[in-house]
Backbone as CSV, one residue per row, in Angstrom:
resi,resn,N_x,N_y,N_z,CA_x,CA_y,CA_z,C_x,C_y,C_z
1,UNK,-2.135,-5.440,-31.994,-2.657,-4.593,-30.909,-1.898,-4.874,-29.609
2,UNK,-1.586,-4.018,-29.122,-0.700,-4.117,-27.612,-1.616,-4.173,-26.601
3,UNK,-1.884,-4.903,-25.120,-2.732,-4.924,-25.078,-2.866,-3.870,-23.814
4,UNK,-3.907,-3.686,-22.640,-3.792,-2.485,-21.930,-3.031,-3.082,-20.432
5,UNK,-2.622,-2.010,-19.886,-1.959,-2.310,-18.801,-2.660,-1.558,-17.771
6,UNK,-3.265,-2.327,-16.719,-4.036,-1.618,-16.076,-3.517,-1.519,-14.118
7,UNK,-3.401,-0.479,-13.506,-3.272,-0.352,-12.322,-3.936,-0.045,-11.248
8,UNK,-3.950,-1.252,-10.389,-5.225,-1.591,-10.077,-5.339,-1.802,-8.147
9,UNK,-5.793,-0.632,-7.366,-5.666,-0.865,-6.216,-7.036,-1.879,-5.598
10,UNK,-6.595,-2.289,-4.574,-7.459,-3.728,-4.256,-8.019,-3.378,-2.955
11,UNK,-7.561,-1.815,-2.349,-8.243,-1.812,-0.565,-6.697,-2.655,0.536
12,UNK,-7.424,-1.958,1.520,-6.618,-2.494,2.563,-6.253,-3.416,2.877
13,UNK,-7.498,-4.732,2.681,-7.109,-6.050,3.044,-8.359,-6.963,3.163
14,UNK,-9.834,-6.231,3.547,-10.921,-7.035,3.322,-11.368,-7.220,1.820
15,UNK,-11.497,-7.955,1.103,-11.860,-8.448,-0.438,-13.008,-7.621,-0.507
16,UNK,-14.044,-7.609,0.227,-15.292,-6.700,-0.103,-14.821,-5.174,-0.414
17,UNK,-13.680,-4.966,0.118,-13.285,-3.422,0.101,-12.603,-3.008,-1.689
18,UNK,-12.692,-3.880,-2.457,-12.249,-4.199,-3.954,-13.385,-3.396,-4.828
19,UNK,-13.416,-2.139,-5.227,-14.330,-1.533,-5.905,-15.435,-2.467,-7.377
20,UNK,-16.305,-1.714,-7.432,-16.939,-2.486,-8.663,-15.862,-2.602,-10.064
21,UNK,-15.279,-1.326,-10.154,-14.555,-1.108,-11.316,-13.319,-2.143,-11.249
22,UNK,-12.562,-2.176,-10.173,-11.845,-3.022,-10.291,-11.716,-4.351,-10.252
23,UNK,-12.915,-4.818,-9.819,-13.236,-6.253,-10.284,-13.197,-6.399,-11.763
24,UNK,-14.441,-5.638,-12.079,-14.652,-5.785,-13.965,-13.321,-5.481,-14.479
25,UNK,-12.238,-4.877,-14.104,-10.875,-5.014,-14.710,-10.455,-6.314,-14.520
26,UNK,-10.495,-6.407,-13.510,-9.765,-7.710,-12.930,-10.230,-8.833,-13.989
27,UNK,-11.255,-8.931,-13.946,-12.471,-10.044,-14.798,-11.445,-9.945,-16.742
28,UNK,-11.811,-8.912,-16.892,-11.382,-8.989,-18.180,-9.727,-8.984,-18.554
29,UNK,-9.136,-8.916,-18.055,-7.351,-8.873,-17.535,-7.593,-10.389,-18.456
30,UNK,-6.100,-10.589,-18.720,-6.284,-11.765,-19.143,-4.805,-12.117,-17.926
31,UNK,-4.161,-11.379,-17.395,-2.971,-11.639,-16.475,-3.065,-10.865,-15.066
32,UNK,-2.928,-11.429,-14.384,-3.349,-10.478,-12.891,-1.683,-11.249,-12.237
33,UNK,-0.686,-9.473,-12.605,-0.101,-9.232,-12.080,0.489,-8.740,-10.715
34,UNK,1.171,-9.393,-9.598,1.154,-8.300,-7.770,2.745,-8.399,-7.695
35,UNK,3.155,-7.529,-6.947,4.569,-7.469,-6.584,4.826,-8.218,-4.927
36,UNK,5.442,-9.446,-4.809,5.996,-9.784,-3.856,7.854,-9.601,-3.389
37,UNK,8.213,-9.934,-2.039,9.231,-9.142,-2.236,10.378,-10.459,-2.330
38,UNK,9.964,-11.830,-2.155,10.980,-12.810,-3.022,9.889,-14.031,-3.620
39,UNK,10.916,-14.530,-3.994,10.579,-15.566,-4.548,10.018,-17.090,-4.130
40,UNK,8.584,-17.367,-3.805,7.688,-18.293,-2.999,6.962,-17.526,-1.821
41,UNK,7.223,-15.974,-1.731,6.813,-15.350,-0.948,5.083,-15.190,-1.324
42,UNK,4.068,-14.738,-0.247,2.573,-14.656,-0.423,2.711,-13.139,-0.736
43,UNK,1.964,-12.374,-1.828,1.691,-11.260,-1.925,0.547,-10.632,-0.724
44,UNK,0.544,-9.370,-0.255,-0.354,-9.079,0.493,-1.600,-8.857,-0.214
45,UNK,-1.359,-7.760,-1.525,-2.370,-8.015,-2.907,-3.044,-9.115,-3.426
46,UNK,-1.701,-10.314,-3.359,-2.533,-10.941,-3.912,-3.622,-12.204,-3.387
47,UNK,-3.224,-11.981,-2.066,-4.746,-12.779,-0.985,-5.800,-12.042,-0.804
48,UNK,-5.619,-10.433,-1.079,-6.906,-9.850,-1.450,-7.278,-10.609,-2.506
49,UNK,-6.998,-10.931,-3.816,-7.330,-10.730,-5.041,-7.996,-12.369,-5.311
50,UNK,-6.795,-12.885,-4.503,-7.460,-14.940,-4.345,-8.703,-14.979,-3.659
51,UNK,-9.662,-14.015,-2.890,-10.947,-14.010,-2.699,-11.711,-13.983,-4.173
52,UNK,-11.204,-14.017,-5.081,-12.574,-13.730,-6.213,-11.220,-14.588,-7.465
53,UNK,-10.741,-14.868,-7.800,-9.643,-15.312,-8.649,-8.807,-16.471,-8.392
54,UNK,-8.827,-17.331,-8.999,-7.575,-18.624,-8.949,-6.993,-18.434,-10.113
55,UNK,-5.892,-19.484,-9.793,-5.043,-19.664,-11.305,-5.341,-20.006,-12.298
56,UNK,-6.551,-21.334,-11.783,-7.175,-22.403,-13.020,-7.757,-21.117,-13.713
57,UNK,-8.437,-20.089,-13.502,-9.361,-18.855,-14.526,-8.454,-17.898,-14.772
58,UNK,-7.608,-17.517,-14.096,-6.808,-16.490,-14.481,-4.631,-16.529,-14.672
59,UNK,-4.063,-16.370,-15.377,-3.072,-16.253,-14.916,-2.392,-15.385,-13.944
60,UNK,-1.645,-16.140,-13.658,-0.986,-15.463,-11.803,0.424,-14.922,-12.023
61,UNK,0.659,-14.037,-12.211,2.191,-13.452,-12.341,2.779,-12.416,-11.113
62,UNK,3.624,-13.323,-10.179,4.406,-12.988,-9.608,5.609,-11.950,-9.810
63,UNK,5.846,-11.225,-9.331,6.949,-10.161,-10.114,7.561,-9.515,-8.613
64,UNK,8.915,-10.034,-8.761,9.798,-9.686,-7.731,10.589,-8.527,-7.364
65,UNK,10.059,-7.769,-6.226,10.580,-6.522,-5.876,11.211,-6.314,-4.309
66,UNK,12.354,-6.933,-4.616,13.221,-6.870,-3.362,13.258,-5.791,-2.527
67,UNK,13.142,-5.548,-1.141,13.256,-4.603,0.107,14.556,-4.290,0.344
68,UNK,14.517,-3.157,-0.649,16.481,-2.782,-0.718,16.563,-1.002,-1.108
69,UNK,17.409,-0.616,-0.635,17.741,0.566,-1.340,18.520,0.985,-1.979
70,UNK,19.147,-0.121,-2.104,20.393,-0.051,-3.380,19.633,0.130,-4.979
71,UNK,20.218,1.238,-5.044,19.084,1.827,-6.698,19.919,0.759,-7.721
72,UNK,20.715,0.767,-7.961,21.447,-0.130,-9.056,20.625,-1.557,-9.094
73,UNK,20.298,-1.970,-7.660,19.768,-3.424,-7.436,17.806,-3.143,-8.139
74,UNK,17.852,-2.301,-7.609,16.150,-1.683,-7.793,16.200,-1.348,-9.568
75,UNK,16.618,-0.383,-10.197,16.572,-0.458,-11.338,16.841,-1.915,-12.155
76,UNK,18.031,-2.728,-11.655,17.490,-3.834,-12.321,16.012,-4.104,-12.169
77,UNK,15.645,-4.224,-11.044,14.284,-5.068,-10.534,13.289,-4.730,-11.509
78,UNK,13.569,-2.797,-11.812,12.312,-2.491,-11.981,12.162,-3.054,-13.761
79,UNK,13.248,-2.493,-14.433,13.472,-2.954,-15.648,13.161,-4.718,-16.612
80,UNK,13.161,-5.459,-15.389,13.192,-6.567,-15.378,11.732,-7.174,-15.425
81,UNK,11.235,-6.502,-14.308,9.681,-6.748,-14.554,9.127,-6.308,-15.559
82,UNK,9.383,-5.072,-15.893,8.492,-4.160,-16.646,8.916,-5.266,-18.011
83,UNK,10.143,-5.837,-18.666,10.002,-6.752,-19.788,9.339,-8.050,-19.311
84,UNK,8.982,-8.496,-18.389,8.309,-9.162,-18.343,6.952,-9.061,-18.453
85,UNK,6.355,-7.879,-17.991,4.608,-7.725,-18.118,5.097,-7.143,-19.718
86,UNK,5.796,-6.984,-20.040,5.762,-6.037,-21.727,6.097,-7.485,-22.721
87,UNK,6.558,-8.930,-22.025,6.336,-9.680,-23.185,4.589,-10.320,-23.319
88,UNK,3.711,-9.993,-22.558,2.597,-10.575,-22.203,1.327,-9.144,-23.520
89,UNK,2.048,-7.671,-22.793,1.188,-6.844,-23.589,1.521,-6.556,-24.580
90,UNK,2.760,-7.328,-25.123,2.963,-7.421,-26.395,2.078,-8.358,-28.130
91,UNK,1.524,-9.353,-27.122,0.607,-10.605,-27.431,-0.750,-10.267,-27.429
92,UNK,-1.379,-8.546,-27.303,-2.288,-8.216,-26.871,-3.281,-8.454,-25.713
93,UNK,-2.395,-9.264,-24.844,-2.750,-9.282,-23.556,-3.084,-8.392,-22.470
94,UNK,-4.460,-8.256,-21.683,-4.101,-6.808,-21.031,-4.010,-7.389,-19.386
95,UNK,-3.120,-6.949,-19.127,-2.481,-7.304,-17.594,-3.277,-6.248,-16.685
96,UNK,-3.330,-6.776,-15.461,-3.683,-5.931,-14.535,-2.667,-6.274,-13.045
97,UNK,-2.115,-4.978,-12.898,-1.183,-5.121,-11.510,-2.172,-4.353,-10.838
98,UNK,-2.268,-5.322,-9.564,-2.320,-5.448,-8.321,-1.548,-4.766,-7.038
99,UNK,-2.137,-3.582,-6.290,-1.160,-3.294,-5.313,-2.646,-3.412,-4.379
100,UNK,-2.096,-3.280,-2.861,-2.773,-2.646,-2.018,-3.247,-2.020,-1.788
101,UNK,-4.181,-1.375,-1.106,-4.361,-0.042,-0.783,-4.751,0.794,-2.467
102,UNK,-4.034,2.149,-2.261,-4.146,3.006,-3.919,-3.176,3.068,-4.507
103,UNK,-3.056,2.710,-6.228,-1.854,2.551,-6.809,-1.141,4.136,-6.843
104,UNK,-1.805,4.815,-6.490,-0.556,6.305,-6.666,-0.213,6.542,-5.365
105,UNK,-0.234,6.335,-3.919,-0.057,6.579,-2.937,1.078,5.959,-2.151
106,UNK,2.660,5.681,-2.452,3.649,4.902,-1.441,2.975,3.596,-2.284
107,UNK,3.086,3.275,-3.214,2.724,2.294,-3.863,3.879,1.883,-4.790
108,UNK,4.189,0.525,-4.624,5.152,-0.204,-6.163,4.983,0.055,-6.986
109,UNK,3.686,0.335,-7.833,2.898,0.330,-9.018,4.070,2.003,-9.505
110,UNK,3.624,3.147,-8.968,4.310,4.160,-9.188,5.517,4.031,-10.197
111,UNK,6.354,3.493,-9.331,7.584,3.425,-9.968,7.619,2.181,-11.091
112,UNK,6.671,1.136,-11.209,6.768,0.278,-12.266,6.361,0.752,-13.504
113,UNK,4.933,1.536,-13.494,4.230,2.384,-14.038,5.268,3.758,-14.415
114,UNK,6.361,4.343,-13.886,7.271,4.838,-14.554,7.982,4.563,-15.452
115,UNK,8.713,3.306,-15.067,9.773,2.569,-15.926,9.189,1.956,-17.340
116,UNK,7.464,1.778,-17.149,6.904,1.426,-18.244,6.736,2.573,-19.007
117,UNK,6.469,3.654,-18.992,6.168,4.399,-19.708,7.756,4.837,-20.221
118,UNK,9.088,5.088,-19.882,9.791,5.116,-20.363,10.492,4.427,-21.277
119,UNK,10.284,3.610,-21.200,11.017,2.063,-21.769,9.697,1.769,-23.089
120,UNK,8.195,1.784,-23.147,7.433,1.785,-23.805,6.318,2.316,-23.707
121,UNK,6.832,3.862,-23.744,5.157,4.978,-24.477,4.533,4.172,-24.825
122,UNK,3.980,3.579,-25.712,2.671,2.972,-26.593,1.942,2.675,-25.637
123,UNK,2.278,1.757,-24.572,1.555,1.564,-23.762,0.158,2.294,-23.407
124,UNK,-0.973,1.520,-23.451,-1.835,2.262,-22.946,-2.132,1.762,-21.917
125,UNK,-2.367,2.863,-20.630,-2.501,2.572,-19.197,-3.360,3.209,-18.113
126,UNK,-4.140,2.453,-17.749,-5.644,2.782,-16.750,-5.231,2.320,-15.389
127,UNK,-5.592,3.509,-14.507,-5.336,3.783,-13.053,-6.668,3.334,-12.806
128,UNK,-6.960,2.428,-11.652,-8.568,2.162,-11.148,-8.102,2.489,-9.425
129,UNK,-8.415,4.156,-8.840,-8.381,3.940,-7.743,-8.524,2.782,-6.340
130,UNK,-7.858,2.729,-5.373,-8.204,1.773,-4.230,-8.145,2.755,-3.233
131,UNK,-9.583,1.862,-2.435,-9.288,2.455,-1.070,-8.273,1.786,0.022
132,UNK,-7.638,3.128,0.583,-6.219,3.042,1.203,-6.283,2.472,2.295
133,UNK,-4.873,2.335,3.008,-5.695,1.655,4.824,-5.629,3.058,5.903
134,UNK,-5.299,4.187,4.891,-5.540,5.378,6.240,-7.106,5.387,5.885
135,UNK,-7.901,5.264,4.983,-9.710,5.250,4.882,-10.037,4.394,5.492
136,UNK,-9.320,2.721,5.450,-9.938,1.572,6.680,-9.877,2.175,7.973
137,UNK,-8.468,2.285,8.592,-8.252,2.742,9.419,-9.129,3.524,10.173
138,UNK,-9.324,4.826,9.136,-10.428,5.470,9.597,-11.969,4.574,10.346
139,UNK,-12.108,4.532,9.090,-13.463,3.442,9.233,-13.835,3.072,10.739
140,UNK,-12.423,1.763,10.778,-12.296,1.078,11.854,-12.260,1.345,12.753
141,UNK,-11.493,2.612,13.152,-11.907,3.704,14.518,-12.513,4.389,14.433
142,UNK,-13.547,4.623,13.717,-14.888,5.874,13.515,-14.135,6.872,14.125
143,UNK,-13.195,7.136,13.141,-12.581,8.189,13.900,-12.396,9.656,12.496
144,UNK,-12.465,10.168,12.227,-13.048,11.360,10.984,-11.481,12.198,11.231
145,UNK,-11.232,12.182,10.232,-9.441,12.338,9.870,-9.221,13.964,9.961
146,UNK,-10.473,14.295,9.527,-10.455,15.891,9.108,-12.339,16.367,8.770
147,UNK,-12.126,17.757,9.392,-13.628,18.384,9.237,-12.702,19.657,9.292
148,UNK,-14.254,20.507,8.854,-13.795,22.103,8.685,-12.582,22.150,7.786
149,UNK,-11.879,23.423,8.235,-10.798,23.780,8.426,-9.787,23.005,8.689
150,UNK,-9.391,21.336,9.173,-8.591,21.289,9.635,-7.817,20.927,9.164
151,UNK,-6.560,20.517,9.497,-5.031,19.647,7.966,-5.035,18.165,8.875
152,UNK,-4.244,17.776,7.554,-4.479,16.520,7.526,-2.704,15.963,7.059
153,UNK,-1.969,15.137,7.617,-0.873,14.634,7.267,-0.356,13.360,6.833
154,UNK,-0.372,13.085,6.080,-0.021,11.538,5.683,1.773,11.379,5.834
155,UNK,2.626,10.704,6.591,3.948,10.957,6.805,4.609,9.378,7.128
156,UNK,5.501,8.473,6.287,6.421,7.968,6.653,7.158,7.842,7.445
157,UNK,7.243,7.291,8.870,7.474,7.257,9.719,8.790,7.171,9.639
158,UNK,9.805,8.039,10.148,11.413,8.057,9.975,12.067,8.278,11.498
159,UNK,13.331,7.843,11.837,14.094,8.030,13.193,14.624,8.983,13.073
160,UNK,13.660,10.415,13.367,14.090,11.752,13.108,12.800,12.673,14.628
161,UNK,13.471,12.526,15.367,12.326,13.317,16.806,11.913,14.475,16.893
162,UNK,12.727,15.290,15.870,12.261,16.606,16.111,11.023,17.208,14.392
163,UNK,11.353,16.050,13.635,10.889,16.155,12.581,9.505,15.433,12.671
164,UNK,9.276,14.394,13.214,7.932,13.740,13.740,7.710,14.607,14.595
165,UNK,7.838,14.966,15.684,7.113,16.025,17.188,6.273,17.396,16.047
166,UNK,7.034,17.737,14.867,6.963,19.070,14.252,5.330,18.704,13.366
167,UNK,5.326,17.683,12.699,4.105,17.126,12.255,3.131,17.423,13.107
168,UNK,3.344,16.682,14.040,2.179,16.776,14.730,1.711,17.875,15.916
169,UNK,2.644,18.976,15.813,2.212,19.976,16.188,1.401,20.870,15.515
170,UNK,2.042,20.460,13.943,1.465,21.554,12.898,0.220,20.904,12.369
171,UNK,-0.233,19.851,12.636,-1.374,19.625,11.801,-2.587,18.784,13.278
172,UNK,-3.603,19.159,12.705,-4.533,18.648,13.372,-4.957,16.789,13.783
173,UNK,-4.362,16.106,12.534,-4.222,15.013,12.220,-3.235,14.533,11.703
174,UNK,-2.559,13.052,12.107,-1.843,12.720,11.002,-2.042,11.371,11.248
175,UNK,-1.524,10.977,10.038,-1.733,9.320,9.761,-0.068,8.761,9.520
176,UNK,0.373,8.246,10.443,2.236,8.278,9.890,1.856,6.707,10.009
177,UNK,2.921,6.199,8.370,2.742,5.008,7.843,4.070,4.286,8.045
178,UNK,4.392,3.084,7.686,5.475,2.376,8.194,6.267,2.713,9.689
179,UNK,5.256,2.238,10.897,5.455,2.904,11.991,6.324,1.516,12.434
180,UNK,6.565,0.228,12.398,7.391,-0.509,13.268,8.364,-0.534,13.584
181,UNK,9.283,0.326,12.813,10.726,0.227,13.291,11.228,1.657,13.977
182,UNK,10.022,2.593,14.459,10.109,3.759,15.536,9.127,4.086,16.259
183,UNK,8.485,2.931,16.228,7.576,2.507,17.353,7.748,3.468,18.664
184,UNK,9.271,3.007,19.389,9.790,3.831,20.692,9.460,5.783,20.395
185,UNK,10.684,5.823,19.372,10.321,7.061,19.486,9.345,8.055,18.731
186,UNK,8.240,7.188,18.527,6.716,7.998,18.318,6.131,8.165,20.163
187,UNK,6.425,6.619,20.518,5.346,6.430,21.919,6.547,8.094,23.212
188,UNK,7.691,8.097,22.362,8.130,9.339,23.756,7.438,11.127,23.336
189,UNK,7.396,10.623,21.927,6.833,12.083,21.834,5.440,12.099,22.104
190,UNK,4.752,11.072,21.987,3.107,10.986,22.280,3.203,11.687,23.819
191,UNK,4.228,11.067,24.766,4.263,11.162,26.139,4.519,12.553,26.515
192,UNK,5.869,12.816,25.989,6.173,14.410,25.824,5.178,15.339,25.647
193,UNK,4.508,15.317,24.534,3.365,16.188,24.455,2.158,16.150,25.159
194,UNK,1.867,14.559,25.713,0.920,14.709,26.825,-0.193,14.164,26.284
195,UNK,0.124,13.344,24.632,-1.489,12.616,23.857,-1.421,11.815,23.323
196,UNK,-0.532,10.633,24.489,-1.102,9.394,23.718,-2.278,8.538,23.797
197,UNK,-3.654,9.416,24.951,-4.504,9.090,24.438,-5.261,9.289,22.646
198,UNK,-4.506,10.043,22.216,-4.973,10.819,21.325,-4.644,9.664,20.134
199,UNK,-3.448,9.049,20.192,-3.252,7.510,18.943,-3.937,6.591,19.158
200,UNK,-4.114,5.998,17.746,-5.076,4.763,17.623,-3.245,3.850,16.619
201,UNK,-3.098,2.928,17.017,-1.985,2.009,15.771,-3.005,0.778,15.658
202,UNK,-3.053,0.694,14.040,-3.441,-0.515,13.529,-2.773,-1.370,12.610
203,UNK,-2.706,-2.326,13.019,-2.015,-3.652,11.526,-3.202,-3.975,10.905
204,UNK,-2.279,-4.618,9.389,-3.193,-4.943,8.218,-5.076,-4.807,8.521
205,UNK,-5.364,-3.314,8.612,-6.332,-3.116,9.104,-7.430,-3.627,8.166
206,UNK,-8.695,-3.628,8.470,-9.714,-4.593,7.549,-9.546,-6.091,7.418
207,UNK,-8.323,-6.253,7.779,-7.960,-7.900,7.095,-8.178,-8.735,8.252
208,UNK,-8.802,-10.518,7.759,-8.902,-10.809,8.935,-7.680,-11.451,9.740
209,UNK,-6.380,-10.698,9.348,-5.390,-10.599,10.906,-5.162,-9.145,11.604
210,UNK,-6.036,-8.243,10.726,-6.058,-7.459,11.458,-5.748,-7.022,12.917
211,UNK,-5.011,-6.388,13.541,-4.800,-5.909,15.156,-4.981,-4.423,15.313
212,UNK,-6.023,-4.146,16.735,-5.757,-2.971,16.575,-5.563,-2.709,18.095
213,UNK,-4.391,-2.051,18.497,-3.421,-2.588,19.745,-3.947,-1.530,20.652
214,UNK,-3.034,-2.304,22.120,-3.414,-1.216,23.117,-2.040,-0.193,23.177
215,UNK,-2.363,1.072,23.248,-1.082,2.000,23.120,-0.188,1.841,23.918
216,UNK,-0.314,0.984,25.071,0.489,1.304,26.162,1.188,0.052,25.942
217,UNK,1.148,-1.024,25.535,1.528,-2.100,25.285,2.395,-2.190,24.118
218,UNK,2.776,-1.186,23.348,3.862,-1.060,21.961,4.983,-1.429,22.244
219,UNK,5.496,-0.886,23.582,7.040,-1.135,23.443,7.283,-2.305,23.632
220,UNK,6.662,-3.275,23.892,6.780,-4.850,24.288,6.728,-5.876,23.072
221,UNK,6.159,-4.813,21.749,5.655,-5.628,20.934,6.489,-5.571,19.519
222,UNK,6.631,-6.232,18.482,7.483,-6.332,17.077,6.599,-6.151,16.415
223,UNK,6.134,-5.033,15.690,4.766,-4.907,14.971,5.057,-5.264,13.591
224,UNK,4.397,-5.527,13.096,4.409,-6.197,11.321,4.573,-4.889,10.314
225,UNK,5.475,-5.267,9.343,5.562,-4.037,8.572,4.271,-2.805,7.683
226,UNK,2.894,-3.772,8.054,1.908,-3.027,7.752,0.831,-2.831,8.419
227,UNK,1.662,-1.416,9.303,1.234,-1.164,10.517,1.241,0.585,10.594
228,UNK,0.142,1.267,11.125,0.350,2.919,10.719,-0.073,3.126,12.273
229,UNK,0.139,4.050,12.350,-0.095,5.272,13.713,-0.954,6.233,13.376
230,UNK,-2.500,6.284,13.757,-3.681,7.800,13.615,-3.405,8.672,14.519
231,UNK,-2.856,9.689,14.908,-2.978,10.891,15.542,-3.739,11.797,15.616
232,UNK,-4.882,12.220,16.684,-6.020,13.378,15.791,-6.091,13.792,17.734
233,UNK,-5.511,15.396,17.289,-5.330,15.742,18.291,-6.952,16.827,18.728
């Protein structure tokens, strides 16, 4: 018997935010797999997951996914792991990977969860939704993303000014993710348009390092790579 491979989002960053279902996965997993991006590095997943799990009860499998865009370097990566969780569900072991947030959303899992199914169909494989950090986020600023009629944008934050300004003209809301490295030119179009009362930016929101900053104070600051921008105009 091969055993199941399960994908498994964990929430933003508070452990309570870890659904019922995905505990009882977690529980019965016999491997609780997370992707860090080297080697001795802390998973962000997996200090969610060390609230309810140690090593002594569970095995801990680290699986290395370097911050690169070199596809040649990445297809190794991905290939590499995927025989590694595939010598474990080979033994009828059923693994459970660990991401952040939701495994289908800008998630590692995606593309591991690809390479597995190519490399070995048989596989059988269970998605256990997570809540994301644009829902903490929310939360955390009682701030309601969308009502009625209105749109809603989820957007990757890129060094492109006329392509960010265009978002957020066209939609009522947006939530733009990996905001630290255009920090500047989000805060000129906020200005330009006349609403940066209108942003909320939060880091590892829910978690307790959570930050949730003052707007006017960004350009002074090096924000951590898990860090988003709410817009709700």
């Amino acid at each position: 018997m091969i055993g199941t491979l399960y994908g498994i989002g964990v929430g933003p960053g508070d452990p309570e935010l870890l659904t019922v279902k995905a505990f009882r996965r977690l529980k019965e997993a016999h491997v609780i797999a997370y992707p860090k991006k080297a080697n001795g590095s802390k998973s962000y997943a997996q200090q969610i997951v060390d609230a309810y799990f140690s090593p002594k009860e569970k095995q801990m499998l680290g699986l290395v996914f370097p911050m690169t865009k070199d596809e040649n370097v990445l297809r190794e990566k991905w290939n590499e792991t995927v025989e590694t969780v595939w010598t474990y569900l080979r033994e009828g072991k059923h693994v459970a990977f660990v991401t952040e947030g939701d495994p289908l959303l800008y998630s590692t899992w995606i593309h591991f969860m690809r390479t597995m199914q190519m490399k070995y169909p048989d596989v059988s494989i269970e998605i256990v939704p997570g809540i994301s950090s644009i829902n903490g986020a929310a939360a955390r600023l009682q701030l309601p993303l969308a009502d009625g009629d209105e749109t809603v944008a989820i957007v990757p934050a890129r060094d492109d000014y006329d392509a960010m300004k265009k978002v957020i003209e066209t939609h009522d809301c947006v939530i733009f993710l990996k905001v630290a490295k255009v920090m500047s030119l989000l805060l000129a179009i906020l200005r330009e348009m006349n609403i940066t009362n209108k942003a909320a930016v939060v880091t590892k929101v829910t978690s307790h390092e959570e930050v949730i900053w003052n707007i006017e104070q960004l350009e002074q600051v090096s924000l951590p790579y898990l860090t988003l921008m709410v817009v709700r105009k």
